[in-house]
C-alpha positions in Angstrom: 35.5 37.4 42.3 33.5 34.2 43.1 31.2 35.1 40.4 34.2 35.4 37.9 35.0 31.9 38.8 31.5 30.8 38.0 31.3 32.0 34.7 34.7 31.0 33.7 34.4 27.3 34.7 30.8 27.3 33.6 32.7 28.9 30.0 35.1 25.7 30.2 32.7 23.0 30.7 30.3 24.6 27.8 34.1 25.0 25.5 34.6 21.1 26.3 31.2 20.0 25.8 30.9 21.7 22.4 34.8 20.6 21.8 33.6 16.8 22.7 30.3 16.9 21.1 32.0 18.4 17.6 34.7 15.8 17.7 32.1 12.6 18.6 29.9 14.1 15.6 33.0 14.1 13.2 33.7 10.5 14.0 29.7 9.4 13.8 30.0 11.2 10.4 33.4 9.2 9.8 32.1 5.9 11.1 28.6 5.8 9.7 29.9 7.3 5.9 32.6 4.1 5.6 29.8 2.0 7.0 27.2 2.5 4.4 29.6 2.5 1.6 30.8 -1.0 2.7 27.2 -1.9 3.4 27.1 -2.7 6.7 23.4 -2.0 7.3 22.7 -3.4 10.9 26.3 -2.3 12.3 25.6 1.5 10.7 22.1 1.2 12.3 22.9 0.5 15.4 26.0 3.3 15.8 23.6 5.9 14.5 20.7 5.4 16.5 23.0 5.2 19.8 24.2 8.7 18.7 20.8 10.2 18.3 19.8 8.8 21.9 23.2 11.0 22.9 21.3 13.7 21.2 23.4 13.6 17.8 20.7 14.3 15.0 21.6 15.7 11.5 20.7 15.3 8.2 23.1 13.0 6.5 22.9 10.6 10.1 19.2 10.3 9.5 19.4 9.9 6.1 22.1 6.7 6.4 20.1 5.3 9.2 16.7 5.3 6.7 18.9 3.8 3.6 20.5 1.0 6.0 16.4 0.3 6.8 15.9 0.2 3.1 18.4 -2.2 2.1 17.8 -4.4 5.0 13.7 -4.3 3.9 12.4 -2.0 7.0 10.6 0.1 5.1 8.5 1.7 7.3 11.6 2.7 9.9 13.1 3.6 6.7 10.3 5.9 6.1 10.3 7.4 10.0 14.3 7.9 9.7 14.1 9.8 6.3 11.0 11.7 7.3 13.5 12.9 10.3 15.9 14.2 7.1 13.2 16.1 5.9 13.1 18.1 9.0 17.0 19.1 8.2 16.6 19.3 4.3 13.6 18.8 2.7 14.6 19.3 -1.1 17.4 16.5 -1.4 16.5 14.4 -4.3 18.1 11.3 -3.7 16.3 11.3 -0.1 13.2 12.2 -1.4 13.2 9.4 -4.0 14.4 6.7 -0.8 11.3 7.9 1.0 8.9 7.9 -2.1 9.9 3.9 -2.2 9.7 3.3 1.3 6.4 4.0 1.4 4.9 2.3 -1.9 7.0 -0.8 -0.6 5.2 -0.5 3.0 1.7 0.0 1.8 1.6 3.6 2.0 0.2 4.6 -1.1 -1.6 8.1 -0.2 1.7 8.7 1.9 3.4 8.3 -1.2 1.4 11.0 -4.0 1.6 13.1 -1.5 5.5 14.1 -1.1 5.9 14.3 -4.8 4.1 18.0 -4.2 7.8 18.2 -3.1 9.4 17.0 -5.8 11.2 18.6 -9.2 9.6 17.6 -12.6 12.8 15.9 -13.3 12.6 13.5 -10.4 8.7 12.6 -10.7 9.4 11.7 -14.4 12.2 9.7 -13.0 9.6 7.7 -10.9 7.1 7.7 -13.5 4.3 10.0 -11.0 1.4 11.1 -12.9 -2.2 12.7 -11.2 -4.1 11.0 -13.5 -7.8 11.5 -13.7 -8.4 7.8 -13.8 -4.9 5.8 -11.9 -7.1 2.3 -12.0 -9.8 0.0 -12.8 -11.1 -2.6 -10.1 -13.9 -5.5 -11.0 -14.8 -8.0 -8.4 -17.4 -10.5 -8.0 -19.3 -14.2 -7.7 -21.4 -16.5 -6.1 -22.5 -17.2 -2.4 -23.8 -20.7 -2.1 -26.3 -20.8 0.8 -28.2 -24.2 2.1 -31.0 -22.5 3.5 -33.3 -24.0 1.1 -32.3 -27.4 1.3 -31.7 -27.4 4.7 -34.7 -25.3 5.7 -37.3 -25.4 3.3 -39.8 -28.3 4.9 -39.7 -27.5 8.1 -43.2 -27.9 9.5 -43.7 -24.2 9.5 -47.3 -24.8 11.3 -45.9 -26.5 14.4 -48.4 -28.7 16.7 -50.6 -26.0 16.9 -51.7 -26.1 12.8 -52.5 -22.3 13.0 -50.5 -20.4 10.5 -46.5 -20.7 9.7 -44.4 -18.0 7.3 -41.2 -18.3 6.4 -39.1 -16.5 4.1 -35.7 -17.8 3.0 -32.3 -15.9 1.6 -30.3 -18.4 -0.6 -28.1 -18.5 -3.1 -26.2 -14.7 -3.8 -24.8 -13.6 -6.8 -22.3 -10.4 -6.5 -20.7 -7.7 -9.3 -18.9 -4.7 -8.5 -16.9 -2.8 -10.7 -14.8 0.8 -9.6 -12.8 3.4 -10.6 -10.2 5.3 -8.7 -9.5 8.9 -9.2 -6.0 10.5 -8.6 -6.9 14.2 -8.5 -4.5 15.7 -6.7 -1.4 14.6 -4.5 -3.0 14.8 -1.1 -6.7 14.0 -2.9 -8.1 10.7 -4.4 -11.5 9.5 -5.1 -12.9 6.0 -5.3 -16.1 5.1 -6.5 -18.2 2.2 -8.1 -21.5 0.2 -8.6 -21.8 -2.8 -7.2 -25.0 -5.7 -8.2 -26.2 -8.3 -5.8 -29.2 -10.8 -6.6 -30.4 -12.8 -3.9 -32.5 -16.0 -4.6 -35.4 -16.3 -1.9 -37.9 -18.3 -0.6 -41.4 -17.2 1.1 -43.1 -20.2 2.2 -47.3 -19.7 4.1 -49.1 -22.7 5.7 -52.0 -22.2 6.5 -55.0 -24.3 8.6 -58.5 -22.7 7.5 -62.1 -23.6 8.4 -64.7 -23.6 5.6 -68.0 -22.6 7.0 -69.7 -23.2 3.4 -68.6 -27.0 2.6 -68.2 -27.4 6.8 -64.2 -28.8 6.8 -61.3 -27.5 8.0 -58.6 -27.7 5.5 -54.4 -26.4 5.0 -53.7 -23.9 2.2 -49.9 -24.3 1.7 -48.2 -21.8 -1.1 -44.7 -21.7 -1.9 -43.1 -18.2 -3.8 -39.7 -18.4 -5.2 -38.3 -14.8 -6.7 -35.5 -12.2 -6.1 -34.4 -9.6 -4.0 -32.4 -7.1 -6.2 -29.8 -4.7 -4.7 -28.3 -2.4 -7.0 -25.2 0.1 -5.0 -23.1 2.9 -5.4 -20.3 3.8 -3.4 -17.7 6.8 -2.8 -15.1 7.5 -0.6 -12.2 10.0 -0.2 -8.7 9.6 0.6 -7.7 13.2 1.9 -3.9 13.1 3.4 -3.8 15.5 5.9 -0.3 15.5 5.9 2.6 12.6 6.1 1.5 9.9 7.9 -2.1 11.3 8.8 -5.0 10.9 6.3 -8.7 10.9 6.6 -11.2 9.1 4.9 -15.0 9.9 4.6 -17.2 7.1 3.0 -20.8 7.1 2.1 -22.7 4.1 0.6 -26.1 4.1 -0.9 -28.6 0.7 -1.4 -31.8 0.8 -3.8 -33.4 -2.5 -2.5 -36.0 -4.0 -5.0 -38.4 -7.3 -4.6 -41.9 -8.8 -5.1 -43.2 -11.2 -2.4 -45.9 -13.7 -1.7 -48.5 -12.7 0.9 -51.1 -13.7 3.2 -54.4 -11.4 3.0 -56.5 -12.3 6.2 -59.9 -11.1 4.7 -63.0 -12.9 4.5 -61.9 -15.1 1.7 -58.2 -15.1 2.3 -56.2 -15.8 -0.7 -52.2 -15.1 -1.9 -51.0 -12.1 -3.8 -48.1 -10.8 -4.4 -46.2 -7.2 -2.4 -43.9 -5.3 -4.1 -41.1 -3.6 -1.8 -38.6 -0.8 -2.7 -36.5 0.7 -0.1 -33.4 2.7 0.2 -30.5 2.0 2.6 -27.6 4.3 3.0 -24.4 4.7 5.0 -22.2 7.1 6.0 -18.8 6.7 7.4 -15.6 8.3 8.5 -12.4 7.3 9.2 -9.1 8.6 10.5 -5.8 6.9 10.6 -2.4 7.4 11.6 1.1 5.7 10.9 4.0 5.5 13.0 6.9 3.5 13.1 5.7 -0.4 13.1 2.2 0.7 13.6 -0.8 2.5 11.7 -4.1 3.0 13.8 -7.3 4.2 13.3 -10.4 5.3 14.6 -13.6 5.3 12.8 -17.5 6.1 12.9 -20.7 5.3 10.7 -23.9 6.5 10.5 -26.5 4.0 8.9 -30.7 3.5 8.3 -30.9 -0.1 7.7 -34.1 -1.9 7.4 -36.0 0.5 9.1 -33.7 0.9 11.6 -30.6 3.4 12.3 -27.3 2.0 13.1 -24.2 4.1 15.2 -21.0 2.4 15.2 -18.0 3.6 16.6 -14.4 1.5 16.5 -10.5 1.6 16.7 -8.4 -0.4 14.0 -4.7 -1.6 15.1 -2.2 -2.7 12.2 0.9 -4.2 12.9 3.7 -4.7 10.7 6.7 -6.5 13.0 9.4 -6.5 10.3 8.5 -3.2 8.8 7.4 -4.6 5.3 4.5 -6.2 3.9 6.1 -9.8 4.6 3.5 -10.2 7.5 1.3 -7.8 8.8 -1.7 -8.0 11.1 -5.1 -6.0 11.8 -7.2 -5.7 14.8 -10.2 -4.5 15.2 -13.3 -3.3 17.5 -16.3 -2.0 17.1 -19.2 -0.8 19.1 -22.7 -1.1 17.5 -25.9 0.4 18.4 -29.2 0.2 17.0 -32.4 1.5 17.8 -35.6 0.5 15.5 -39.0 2.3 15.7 -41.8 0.1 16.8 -45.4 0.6 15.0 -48.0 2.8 16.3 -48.7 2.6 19.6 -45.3 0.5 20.3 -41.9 2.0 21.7 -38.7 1.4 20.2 -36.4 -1.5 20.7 -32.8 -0.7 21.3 -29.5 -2.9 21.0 -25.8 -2.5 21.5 -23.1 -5.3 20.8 -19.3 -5.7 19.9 -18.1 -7.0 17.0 -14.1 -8.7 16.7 -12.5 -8.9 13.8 -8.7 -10.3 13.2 -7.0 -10.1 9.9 -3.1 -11.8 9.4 -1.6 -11.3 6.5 1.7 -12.8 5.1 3.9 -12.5 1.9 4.3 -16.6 0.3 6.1 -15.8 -2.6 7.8 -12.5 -4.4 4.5 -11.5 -6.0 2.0 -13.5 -4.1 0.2 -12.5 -0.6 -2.4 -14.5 1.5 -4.7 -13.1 4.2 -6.9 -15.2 7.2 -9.2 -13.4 8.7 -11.9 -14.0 11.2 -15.0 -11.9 12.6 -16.9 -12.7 15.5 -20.3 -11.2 16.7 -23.8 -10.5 15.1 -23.2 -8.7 12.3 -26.7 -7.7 11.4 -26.9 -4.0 10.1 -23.4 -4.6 10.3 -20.7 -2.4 7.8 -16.8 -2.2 7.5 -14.1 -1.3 5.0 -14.7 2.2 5.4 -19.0 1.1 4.5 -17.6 -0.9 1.9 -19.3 -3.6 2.9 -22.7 -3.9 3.8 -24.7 -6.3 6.0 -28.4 -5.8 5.6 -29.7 -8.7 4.7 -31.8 -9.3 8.1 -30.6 -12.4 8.8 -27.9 -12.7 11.6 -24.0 -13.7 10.9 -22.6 -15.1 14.1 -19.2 -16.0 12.8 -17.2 -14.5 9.4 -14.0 -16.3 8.5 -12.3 -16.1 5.6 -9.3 -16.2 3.7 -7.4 -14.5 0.2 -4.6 -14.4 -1.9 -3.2 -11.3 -3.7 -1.4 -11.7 -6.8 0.5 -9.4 -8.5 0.7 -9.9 -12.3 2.9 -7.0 -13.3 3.5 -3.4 -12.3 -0.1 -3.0 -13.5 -2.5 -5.9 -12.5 -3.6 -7.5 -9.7 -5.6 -10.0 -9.3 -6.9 -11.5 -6.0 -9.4 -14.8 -5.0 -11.6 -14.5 -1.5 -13.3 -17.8 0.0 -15.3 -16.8 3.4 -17.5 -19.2 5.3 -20.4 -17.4 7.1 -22.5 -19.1 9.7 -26.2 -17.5 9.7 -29.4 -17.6 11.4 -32.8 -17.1 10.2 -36.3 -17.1 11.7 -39.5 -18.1 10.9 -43.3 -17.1 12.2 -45.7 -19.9 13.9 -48.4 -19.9 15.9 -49.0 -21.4 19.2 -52.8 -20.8 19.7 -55.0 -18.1 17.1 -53.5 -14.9 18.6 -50.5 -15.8 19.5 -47.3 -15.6 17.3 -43.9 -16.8 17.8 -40.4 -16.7 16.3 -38.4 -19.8 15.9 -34.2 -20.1 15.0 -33.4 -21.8 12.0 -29.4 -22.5 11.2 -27.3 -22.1 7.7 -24.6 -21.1 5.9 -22.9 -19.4 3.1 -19.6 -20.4 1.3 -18.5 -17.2 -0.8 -15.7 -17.0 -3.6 -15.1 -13.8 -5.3 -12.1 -13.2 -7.6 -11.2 -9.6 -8.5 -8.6 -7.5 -10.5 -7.5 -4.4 -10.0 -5.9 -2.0 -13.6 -3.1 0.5 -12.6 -3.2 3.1 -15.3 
């Protein structure tokens, strides 16, 4: 008999509950239906995500709370509450479409192509969705105006000890890139392009040398001017996984080209010229994944570099604290490591450093963006961008900073203008007695302006 009591009050309280629960969904469904007809965004938002913390989730509620999101320009929780809706109904036009938006207006390109694997034919004509063998057309490039030369060139590269001095100086830079993106499938697009840098340079001997013939010590100076050509090609992947998670492998591949003055210590000891051709490459990969406010990443690369091999390991934070592309921030760290081969008979040297870099980005005007940025470390062998960019110019870069502005033109072009400011450090060879060598710090810096445009086809 006591167990009969049990289950029937047990019975009861599971008759109310359901009785309770059915009559509190009917007036969420009430309440948050007049509410999003009148357009009372923040008032429909905040009733339906107090009913889903009382465990009241269904499609319709999820779908209202992501269109309330859109309106109020919270895309990306307008993107996490639709993507909820999916999970009830996954074939409803209208949210389909909502969610499709919310994720071009949020940044979310790859995020994008791939739910319209979902869609009808009807509706992907609707939003004008193509896979298109080639979507765009990107050219970027310009100058990097150095004073290394005239800030550096006559130093006394023989010190006190009037032995022997080299130096060899990177100047003025002259960039081109041009790339083409590939659409191939919805979860599948390809980038690739050549890129052209010409690098004015310097090498500047002194040297003191005694003539045993005509019984006088005398200084041989020589001064070669010519340039170090880099010609590049790049490729990277964009694979979504599935929503919200993609991965990205990278590789980048450097043909490095130059002629350079020499010293020959022979018996007569004259100047000629060396011809060097080497090839860099990196590898990289990259995985990232977006939730509400947030998108994260974590990345590695694999890099020979000057005759040296590079591991870098990192995590990437972006921000975005209203949701939309109005202002967003990025954050990122990255471990380096390098270990170079010594000569024969020498061991290998070895060197691990972090590098900081902090992006900000903010919307000034309907179509126009700007971006600060700032990078802080030795970024010497350095890459980023998913290898993108390259840093192998020998010479050190203590401090990166930086800032662009996007503009949109139409639906179809973009065009964009990047100034950075680099602070660099070079080196030169001198001699303190006749076998002993060392390396002295010389200071400069670079101001760079590119200007790009981008062709959505």
């Amino acid at each position: 008999m006591k167990i009969l009591k049990i289950v029937i009050v047990i019975s009861l309280t599971m008759i109310y509950y359901n009785s309770f629960s059915q009559n509190n969904t009917d007036n969420i469904e009430k309440n948050t239906l007049e509410l999003i007809q009148n357009k009372q965004y923040k008032k429909l938002i905040q009733i339906g995500e107090d009913a889903i913390k009382n465990n009241i989730d269904y499609f319709f509620l999820r779908y209202r709370i992501g269109v309330a999101y859109y309106y109020l320009g919270n895309y990306r929780m307008a993107a996490y509450h639709l993507e909820k809706a999916m999970i009830f109904n996954s074939d409803d036009p209208t949210e389909l479409e909502y969610l499709y938006y919310s994720y071009i207006f949020s940044g979310r390109t790859s995020d994008a192509n791939f739910i319209t694997s979902k869609m009808t034919d009807d509706l992907k004509e609707k939003l004008g969705f193509k896979t298109k063998l080639l979507s765009s057309v990107y050219i970027e490039g310009g100058p990097s105006i150095s004073n290394n030369i005239p800030k550096n060139a006559s130093i006394d590269i023989n010190d006190t000890a009037n032995i022997y001095g080299e130096n060899d100086l990177n100047n003025n830079i002259i960039y081109a890139h041009i790339g083409l993106k590939h659409d191939i499938l919805p979860f599948l697009s390809f980038y690739h392009g050549y890129s052209h840098i010409a690098i004015e340079k310097r090498k500047i001997i002194s040297i003191q040398k005694w003539d045993s013939i005509a019984n006088i010590l005398y200084n041989r100076d020589s001064i070669g001017n010519y340039t170090l050509i880099q010609n590049e090609y790049y490729i990277n992947s964009d694979i979504q996984l599935n929503k919200g998670l993609k991965l990205t492998p990278a590789f980048h591949f450097i043909q490095v080209d130059s002629k350079s003055l020499i010293y020959q210590f022979d018996i007569v000891g004259k100047f000629s010229s060396s011809t060097l051709s080497i090839k860099n490459y990196v590898a990289s990969l990259a995985l990232s994944r977006e939730y509400k406010k947030t998108s994260m990443s974590i990345f590695a690369t694999y890099s020979n570099l000057n005759s040296a091999k590079q591991i870098q390991g990192g995590i990437g934070i972006t921000y975005f604290p209203f949701g939309n592309l109005n202002l967003y921030t990025n954050t990122n760290l990255t471990y380096f490591y390098q270990k170079t081969s010594g000569g024969q008979g020498q061991g290998s040297a070895k060197e691990t450093r972090f590098i900081f870099d902090q992006m900000i980005g903010f919307k000034l005007f309907p179509k126009l963006w700007s971006e600060a940025s700032i990078t802080l470390g030795n970024l010497a062998n350095y890459n980023e961008k998913n290898a993108f960019i390259v840093y192998n110019i020998a010479d050190k870069i203590n401090l990166k900073t930086g800032i662009s502005v996007i503009y949109s033109l139409s639906s179809k072009i973009e065009l964009s203008l990047r100034y950075q400011f680099l602070n660099r450090e070079s080196d030169y060879i001198t001699y303190e007695n006749s076998t002993t060598s060392i390396t002295k710090i010389t200071k400069y810096q670079n101001n760079t302006i590119i200007g790009g445009i981008k062709w959505k086809l």
